[in-house]
N, C-alpha and C positions, 0 to 999 in steps of 0.2 A: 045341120051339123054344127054349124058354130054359135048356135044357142047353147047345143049341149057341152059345147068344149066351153064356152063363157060361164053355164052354171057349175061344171065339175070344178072349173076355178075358182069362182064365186064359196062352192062349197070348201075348197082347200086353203081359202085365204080365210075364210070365215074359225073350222078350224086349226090355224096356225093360229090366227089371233086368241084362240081360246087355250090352246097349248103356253104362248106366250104369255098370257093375262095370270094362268094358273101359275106358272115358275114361278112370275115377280111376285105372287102371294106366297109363295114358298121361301122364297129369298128375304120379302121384309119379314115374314115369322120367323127366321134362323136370326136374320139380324139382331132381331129385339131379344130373342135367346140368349145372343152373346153380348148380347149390353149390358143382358141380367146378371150373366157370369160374370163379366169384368166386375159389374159394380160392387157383387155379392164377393166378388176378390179380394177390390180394395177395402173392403170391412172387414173382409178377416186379415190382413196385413196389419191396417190399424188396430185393430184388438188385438194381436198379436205384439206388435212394439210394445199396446200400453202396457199388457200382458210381462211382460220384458222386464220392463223398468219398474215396474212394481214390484216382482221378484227381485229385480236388483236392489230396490229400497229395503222389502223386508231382508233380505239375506247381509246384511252388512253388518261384519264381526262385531264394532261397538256396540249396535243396537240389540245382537244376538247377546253377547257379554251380559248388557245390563239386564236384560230378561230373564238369563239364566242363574246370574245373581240374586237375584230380585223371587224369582219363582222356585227354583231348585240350588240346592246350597253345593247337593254332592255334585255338581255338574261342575266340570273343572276343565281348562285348556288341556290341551294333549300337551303331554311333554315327552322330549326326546327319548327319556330312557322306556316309552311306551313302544320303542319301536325297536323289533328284532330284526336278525338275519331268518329267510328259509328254511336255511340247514336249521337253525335251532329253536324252530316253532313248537317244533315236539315239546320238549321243556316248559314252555310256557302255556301249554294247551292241559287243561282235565282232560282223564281215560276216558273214551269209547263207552257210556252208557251211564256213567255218575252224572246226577244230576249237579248244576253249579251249585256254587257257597251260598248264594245272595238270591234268594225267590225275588221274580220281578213284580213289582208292585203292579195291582191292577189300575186302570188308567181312570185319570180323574173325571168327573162331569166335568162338561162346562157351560 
């Protein structure tokens, strides 16, 4: 009888250890998962900042100005009197179905 109660233990300590051996294989695979994730995180953070600041470099009115100078002449700063009230948008809008004054030019190669 206490053969049998030594091997049914034998057997249950045998499968614990194989229960336990599987998890920790489970657990460093999720690990390295999420190491991928962080790291594939902070790449896109950084490409994002540079991302950023490069838009902030092209977007900057002087640099906008002289391109605009430089490439298209009718391209002009807004000025004040471009800006209406609500109420009297009507006014300054073409009727429901006329087409505008000025056909838009088709866009250049480049």
């Amino acid at each position: 009888m206490s053969r049998l109660v030594t091997l049914l233990f034998a057997v249950v300590a045998a499968v614990s250890g194989l229960f336990l051996y599987n998890k920790k294989q489970q657990t460093t695979a999720l690990d390295h998962q999420i190491a991928q994730i962080v790291e594939q995180t902070e790449r896109t953070r950084a490409q994002t900042a540079m991302l950023r600041a490069e838009w902030a470099m092209l977007n900057q009115p002087d640099r906008l100005a002289t391109l605009a100078s430089r490439y298209d002449k009718a391209l002009q700063p807004v000025a004040p009197t471009q800006f209406v009230q609500m109420s009297a948008l009507g006014a300054h809008l073409p009727p429901v179905g006329v087409p505008p004054h000025h056909p838009v030019p088709a866009p250049r190669a480049t």
